[in-house]
N, CA and C atoms as a LAMMPS dump frame, in Angstrom:
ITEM: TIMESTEP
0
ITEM: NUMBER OF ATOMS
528
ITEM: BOX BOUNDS ff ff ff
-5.0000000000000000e+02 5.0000000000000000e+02
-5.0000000000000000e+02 5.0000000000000000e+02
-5.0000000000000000e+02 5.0000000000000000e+02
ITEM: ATOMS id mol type element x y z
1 1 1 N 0.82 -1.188 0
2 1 2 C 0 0 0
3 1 3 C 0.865 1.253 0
4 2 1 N 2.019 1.418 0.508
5 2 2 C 2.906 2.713 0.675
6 2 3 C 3.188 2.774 -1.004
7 3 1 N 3.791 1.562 -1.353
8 3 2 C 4.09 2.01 -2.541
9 3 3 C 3.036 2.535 -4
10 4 1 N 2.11 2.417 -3.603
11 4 2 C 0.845 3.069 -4.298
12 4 3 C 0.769 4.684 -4.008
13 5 1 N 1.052 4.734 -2.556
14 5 2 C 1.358 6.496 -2.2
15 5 3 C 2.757 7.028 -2.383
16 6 1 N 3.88 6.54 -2.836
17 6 2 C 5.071 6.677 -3.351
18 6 3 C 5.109 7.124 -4.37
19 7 1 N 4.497 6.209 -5.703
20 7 2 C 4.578 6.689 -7.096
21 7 3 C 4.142 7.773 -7.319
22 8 1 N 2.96 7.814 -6.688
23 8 2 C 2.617 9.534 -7.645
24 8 3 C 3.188 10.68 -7.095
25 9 1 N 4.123 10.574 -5.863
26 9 2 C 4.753 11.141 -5.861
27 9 3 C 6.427 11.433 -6.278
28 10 1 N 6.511 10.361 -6.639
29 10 2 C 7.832 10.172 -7.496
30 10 3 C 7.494 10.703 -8.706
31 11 1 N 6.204 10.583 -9.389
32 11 2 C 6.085 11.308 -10.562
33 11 3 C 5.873 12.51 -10.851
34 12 1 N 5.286 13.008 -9.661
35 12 2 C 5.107 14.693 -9.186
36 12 3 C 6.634 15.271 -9.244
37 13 1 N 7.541 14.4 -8.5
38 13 2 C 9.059 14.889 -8.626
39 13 3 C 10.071 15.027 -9.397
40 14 1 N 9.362 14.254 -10.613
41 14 2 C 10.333 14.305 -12.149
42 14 3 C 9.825 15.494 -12.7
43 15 1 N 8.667 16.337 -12.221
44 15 2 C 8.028 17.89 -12.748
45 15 3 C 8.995 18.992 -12.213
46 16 1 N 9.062 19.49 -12.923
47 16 2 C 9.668 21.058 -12.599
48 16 3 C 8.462 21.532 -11.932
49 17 1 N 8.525 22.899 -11.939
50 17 2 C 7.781 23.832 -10.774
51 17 3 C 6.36 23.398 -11.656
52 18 1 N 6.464 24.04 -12.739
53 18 2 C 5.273 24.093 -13.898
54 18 3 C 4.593 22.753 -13.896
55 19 1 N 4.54 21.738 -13.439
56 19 2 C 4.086 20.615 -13.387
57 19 3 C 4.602 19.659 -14.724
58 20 1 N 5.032 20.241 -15.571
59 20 2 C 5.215 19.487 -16.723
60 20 3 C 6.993 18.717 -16.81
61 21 1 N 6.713 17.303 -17.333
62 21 2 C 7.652 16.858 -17.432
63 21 3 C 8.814 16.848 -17.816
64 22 1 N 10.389 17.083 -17.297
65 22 2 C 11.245 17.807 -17.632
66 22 3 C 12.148 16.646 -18.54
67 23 1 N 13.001 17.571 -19.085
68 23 2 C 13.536 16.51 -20.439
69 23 3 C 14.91 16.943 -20.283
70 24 1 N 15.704 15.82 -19.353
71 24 2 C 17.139 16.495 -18.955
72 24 3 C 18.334 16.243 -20.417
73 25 1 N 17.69 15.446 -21.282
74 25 2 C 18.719 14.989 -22.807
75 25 3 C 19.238 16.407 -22.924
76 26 1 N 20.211 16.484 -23.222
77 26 2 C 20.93 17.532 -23.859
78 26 3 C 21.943 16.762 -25.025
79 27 1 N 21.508 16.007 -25.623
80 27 2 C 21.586 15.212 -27.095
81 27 3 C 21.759 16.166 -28.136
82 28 1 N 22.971 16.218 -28.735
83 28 2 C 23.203 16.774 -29.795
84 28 3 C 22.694 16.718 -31.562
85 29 1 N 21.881 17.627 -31.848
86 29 2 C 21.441 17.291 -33.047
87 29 3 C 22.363 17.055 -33.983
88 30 1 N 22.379 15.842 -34.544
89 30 2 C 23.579 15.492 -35.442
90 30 3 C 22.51 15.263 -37.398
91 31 1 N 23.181 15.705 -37.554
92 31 2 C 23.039 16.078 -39.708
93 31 3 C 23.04 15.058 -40.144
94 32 1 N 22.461 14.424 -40.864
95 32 2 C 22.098 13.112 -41.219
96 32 3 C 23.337 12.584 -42.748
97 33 1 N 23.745 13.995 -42.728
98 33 2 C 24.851 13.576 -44.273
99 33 3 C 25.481 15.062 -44.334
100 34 1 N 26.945 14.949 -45.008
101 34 2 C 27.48 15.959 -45.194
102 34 3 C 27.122 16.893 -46.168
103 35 1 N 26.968 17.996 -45.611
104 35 2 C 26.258 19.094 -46.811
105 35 3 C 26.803 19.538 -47.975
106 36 1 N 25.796 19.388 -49.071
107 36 2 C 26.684 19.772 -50.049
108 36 3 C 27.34 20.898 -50.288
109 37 1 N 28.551 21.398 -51.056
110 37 2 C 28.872 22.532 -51.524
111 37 3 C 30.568 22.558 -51.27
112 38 1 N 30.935 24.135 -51.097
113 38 2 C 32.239 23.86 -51.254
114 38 3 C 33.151 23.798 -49.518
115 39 1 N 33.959 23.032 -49.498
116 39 2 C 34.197 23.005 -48.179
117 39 3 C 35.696 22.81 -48.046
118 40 1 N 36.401 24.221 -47.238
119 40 2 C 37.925 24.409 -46.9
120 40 3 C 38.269 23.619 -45.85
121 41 1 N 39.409 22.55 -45.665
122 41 2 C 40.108 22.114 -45.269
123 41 3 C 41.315 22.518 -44.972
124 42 1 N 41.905 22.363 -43.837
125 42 2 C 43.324 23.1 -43.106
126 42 3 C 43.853 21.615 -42.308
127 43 1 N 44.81 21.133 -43.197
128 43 2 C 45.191 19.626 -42.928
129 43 3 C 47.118 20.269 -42.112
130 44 1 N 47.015 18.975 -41.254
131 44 2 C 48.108 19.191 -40.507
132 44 3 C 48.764 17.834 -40.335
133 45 1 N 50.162 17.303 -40.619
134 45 2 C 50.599 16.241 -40.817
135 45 3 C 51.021 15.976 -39.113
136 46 1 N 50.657 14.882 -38.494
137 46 2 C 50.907 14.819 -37.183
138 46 3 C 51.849 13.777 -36.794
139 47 1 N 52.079 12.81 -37.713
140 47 2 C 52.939 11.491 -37.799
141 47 3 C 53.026 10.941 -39.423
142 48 1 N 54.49 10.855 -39.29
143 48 2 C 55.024 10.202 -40.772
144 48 3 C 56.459 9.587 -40.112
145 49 1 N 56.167 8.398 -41.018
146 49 2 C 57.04 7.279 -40.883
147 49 3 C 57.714 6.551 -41.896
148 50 1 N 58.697 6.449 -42.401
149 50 2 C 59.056 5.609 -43.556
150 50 3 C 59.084 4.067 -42.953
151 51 1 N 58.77 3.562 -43.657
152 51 2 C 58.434 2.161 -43.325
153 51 3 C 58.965 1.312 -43.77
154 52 1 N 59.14 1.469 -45.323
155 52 2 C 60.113 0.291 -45.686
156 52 3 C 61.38 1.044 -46.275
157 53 1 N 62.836 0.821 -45.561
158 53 2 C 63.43 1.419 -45.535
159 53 3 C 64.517 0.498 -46.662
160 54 1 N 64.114 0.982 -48.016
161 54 2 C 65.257 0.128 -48.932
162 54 3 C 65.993 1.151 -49.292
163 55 1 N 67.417 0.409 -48.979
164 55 2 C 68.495 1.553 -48.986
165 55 3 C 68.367 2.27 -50.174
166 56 1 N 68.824 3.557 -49.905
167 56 2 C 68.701 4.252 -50.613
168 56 3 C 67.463 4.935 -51.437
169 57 1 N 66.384 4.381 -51.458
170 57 2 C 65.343 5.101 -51.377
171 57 3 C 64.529 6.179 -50.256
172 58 1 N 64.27 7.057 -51.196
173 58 2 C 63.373 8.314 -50.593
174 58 3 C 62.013 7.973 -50.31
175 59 1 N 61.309 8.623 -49.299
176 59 2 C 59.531 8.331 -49.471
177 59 3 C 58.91 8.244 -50.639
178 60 1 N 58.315 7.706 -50.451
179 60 2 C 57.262 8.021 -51.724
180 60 3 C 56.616 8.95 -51.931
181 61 1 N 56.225 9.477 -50.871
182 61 2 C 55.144 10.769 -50.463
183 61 3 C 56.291 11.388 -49.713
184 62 1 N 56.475 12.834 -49.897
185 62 2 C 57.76 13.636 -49.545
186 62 3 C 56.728 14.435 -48.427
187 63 1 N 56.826 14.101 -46.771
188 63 2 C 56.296 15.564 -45.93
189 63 3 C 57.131 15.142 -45.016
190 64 1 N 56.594 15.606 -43.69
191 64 2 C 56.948 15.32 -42.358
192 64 3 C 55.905 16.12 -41.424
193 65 1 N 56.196 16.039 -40.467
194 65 2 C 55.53 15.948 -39.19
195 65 3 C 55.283 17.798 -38.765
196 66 1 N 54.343 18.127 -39.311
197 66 2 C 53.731 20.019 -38.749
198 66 3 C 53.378 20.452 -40.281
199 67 1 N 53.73 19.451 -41.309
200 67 2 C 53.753 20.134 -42.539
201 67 3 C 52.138 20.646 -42.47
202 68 1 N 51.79 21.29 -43.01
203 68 2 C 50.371 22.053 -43.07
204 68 3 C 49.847 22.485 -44.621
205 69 1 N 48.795 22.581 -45.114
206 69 2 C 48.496 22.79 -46.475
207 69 3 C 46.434 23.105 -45.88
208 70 1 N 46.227 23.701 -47.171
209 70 2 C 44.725 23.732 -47.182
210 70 3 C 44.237 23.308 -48.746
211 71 1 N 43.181 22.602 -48.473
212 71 2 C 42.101 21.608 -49.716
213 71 3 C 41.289 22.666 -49.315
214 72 1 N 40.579 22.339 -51.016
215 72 2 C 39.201 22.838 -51.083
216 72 3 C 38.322 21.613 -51.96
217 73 1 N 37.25 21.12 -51.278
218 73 2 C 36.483 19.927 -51.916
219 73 3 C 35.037 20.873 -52.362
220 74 1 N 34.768 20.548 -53.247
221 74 2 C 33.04 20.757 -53.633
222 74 3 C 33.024 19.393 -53.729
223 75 1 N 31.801 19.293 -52.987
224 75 2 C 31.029 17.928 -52.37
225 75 3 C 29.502 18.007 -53.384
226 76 1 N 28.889 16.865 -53.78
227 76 2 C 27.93 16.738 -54.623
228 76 3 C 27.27 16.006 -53.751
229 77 1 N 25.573 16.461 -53.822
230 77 2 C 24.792 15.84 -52.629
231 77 3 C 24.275 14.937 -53.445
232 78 1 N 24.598 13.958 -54.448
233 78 2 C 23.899 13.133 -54.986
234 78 3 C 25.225 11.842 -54.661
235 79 1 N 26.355 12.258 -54.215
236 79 2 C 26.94 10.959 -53.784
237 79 3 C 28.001 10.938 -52.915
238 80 1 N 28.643 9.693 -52.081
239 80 2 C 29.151 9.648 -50.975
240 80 3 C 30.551 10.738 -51.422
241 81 1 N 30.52 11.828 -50.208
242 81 2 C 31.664 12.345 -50.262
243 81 3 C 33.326 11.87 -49.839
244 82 1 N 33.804 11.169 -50.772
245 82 2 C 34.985 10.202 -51.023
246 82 3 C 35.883 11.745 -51.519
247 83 1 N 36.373 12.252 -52.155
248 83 2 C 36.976 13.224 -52.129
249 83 3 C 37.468 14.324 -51.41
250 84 1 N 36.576 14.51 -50.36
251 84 2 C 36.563 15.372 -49.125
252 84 3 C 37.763 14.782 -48.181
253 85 1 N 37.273 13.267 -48.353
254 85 2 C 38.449 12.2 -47.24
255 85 3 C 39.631 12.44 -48.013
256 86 1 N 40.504 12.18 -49.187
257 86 2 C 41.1 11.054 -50.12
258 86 3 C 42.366 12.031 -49.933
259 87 1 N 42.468 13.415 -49.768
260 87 2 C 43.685 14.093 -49.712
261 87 3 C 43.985 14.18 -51.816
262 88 1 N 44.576 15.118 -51.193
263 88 2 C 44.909 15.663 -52.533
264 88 3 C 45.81 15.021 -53.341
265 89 1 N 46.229 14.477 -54.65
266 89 2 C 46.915 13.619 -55.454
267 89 3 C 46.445 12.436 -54.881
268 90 1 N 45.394 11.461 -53.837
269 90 2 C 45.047 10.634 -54.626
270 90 3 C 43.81 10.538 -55.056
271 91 1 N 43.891 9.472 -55.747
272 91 2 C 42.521 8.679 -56.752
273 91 3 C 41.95 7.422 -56.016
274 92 1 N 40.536 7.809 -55.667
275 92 2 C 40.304 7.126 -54.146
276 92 3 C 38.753 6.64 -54.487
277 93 1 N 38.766 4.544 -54.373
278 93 2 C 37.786 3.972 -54.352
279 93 3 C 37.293 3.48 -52.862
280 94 1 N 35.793 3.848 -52.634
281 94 2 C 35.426 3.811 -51.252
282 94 3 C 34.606 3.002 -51.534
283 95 1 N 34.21 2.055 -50.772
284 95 2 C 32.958 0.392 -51.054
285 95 3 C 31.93 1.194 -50.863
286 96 1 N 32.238 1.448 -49.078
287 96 2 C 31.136 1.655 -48.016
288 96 3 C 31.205 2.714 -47.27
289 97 1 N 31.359 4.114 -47.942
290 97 2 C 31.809 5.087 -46.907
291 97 3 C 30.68 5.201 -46.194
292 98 1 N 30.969 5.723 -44.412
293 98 2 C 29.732 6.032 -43.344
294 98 3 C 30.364 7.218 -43.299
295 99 1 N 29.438 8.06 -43.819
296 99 2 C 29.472 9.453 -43.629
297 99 3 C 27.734 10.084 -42.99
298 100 1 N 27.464 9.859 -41.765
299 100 2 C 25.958 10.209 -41.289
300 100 3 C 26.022 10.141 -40.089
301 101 1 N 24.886 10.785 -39.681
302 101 2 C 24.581 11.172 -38.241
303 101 3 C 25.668 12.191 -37.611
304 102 1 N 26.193 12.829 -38.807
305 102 2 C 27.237 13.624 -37.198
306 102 3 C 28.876 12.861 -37.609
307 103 1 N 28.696 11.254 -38.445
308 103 2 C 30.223 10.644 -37.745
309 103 3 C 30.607 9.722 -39.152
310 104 1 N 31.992 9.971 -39.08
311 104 2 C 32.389 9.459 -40.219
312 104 3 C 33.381 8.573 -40.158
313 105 1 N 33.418 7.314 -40.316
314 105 2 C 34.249 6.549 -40.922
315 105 3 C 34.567 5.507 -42.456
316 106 1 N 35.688 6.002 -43.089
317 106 2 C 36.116 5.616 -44.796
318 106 3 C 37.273 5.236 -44.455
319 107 1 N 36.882 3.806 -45.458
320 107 2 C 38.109 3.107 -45.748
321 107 3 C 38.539 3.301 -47.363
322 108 1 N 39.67 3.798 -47.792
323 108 2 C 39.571 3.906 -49.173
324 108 3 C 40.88 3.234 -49.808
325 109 1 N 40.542 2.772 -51.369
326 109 2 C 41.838 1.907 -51.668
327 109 3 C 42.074 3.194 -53.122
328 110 1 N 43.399 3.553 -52.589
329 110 2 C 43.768 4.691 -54.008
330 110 3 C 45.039 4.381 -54.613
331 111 1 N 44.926 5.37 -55.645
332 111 2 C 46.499 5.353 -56.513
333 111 3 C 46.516 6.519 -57.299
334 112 1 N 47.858 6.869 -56.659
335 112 2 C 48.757 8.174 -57.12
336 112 3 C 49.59 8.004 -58.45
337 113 1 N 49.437 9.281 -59.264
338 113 2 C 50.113 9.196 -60.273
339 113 3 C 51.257 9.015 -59.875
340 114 1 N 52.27 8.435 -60.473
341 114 2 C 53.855 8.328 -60.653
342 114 3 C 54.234 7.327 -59.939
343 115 1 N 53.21 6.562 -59.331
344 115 2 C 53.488 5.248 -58.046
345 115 3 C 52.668 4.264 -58.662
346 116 1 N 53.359 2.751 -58.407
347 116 2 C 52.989 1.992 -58.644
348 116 3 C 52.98 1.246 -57.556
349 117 1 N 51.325 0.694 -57.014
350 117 2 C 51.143 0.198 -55.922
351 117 3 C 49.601 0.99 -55.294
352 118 1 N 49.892 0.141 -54.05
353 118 2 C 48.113 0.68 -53.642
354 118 3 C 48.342 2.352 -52.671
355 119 1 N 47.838 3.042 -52.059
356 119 2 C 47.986 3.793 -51.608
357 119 3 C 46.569 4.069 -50.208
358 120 1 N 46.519 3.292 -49.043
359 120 2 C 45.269 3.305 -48.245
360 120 3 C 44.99 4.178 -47.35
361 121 1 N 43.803 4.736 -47.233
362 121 2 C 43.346 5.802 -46.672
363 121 3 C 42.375 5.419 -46
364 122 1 N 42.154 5.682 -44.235
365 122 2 C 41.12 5.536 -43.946
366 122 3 C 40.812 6.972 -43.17
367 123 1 N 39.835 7.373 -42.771
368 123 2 C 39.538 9.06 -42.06
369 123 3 C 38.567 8.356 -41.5
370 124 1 N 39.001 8.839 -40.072
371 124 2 C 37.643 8.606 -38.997
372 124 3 C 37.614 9.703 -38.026
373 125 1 N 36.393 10.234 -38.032
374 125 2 C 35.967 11.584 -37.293
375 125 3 C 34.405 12.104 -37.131
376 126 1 N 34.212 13.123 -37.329
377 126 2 C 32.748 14 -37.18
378 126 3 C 32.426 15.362 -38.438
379 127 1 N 31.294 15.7 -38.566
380 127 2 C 31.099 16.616 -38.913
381 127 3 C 29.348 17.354 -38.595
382 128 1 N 29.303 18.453 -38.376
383 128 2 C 28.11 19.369 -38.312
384 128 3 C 27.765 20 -39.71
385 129 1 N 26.448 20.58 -39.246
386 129 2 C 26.328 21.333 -40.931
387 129 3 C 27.188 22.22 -41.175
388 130 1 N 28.254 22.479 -40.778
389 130 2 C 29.091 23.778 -41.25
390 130 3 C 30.518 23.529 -40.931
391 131 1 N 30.618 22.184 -40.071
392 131 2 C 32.339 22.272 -39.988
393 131 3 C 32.422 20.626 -39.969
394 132 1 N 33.469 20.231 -39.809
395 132 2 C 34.081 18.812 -40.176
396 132 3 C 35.746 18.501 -39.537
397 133 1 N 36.054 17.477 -39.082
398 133 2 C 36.837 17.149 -38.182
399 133 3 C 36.921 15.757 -38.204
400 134 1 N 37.918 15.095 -38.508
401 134 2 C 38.718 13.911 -38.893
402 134 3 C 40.108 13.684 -38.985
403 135 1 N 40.811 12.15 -38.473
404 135 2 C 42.095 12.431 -39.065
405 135 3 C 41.991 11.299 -40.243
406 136 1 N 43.34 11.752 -40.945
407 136 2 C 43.127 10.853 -42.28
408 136 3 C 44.817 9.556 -42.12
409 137 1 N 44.23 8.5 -42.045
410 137 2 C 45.516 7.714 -42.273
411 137 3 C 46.013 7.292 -43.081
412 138 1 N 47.297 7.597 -43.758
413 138 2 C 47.942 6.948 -44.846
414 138 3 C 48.995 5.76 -44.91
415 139 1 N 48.593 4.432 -45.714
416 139 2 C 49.769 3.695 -45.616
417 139 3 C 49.637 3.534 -46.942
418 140 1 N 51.209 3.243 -47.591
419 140 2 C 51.533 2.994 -48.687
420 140 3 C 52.169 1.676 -49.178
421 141 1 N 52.147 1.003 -49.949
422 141 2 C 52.173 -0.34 -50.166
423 141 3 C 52.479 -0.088 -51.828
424 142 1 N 53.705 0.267 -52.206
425 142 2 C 54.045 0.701 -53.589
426 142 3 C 55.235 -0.546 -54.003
427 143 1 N 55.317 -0.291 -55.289
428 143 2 C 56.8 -1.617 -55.179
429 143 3 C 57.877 -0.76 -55.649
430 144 1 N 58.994 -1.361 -55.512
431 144 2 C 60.063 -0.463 -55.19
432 144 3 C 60.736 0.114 -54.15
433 145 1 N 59.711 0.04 -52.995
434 145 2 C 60.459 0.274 -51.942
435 145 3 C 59.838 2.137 -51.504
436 146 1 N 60.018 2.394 -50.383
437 146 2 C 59.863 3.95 -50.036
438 146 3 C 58.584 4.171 -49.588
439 147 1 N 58.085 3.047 -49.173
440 147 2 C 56.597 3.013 -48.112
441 147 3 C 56.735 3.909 -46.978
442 148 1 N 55.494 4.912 -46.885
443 148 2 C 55.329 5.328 -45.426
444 148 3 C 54.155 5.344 -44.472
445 149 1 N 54.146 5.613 -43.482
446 149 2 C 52.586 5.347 -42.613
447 149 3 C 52.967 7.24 -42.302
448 150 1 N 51.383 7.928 -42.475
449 150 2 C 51.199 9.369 -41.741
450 150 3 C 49.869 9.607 -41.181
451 151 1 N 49.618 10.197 -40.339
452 151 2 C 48.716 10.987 -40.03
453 151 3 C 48.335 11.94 -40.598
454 152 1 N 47.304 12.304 -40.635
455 152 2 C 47.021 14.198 -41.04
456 152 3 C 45.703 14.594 -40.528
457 153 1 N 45.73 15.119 -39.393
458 153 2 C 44.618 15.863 -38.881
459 153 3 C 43.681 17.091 -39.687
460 154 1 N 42.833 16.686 -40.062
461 154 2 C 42.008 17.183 -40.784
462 154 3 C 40.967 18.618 -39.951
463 155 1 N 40.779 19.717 -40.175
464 155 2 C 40.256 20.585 -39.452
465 155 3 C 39.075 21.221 -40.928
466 156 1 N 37.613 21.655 -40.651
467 156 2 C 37.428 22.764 -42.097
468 156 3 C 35.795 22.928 -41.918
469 157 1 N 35.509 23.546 -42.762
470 157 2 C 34.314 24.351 -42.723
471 157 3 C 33.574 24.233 -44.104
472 158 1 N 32.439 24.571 -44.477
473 158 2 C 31.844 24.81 -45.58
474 158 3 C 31.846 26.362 -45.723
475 159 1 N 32.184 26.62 -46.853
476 159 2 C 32.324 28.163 -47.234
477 159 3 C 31.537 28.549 -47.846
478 160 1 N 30.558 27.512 -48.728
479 160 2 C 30.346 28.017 -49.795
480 160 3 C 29.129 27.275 -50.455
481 161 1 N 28.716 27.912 -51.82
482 161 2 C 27.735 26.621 -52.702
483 161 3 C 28.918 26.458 -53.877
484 162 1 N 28.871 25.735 -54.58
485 162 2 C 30.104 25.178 -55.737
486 162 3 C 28.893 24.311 -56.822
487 163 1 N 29.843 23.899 -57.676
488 163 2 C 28.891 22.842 -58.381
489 163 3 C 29.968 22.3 -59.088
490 164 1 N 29.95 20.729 -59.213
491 164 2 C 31.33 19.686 -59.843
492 164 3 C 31.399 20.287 -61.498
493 165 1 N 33.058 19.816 -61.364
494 165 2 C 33.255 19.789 -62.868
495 165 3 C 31.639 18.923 -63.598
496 166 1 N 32.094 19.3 -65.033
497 166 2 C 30.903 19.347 -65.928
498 166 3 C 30.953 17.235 -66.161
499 167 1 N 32.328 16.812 -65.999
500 167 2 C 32.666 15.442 -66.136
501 167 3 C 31.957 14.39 -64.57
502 168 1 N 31.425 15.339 -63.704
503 168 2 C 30.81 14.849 -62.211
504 168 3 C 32.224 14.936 -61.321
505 169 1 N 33.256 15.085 -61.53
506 169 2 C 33.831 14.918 -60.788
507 169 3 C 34.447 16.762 -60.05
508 170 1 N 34.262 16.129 -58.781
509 170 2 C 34.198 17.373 -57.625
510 170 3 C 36.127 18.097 -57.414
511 171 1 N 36.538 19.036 -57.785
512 171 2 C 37.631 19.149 -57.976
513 171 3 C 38.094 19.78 -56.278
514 172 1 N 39.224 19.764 -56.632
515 172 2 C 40.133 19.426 -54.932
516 172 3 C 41.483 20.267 -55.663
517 173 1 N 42.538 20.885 -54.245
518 173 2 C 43.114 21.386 -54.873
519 173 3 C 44.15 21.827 -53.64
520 174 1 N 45.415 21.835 -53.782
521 174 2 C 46.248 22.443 -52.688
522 174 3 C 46.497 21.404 -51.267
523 175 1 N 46.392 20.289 -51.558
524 175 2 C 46.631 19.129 -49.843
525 175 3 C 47.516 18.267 -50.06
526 176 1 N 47.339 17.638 -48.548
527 176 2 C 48.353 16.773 -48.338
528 176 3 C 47.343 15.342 -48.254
């Protein structure tokens, strides 16, 4: 019997003053897909490693560690934004990119002109309707020798509306 005179007052106590039921979520509205248009990137190299060290060969990919550069992607809202991830000079096939809700993770298999071999990229991070935040990982798997593993912290914003080259493809320009 007490607990019959308990509840309704336990439910009286989840009310604010106003009697009405209070809603403590403070749940972030997250964007269901990255918005289209044009969007600046400010990439920052945070780790690079040569990996396969055959004498006398140079990297394959020439940076190091603070190097800094800025991309610009126009993104097309009719398909997964794979270009936004892929960094600049490469050419980047994505199966299954998850780019939604707020959170992004791409696995991508690419190839750079002048290299022969695979070049893998994966970026895992976030984005809102207006900014975006990811890092991007690079390993290289070329023959010949001069493999490296890097980081590059990805920082950027949407600036803009854009519209892709006339061929569909979304042009990029200035990264690492």
């Amino acid at each position: 019997m007490r607990s019959l005179i308990v509840l309704p007052i336990l439910a009286l106590a989840a009310c604010g003053e106003s009697g009405a039921v209070q809603n403590n979520s403070t749940a972030e509205v997250r964007p269901a897909a990255l918005a289209p248009g044009q969007w600046t990137l400010r990439t920052e190299v945070t780790a690079f490693t040569q990996t396969d060290r055959t004498e006398g060969k140079r990297p394959v990919i020439a940076s190091s560690v603070g190097t800094r550069a800025t991309e610009t992607v126009c993104v097309a809202a009719d398909r997964p934004p794979v270009d936004i991830f892929a960094g600049a000079g490469n050419d980047c096939r994505a199966d299954n990119p998850y780019v939604r809700n707020g959170r992004i993770s791409v696995q991508m298999l690419c190839t750079r002109e002048g290299l022969t071999g695979n070049v893998m990229v994966a970026a895992d991070g976030s984005f809102t309707d207006d900014s975006i935040t990811f890092d991007r990982d690079v390993r290289t798997a070329i023959v010949g020798g001069g493999d490296v593993a890097m980081t590059v912290h990805v920082t950027g914003e949407r600036t803009g509306d854009c519209s892709p080259d006339a061929d569909g493809a979304a042009p990029a320009a200035n990264g690492t």
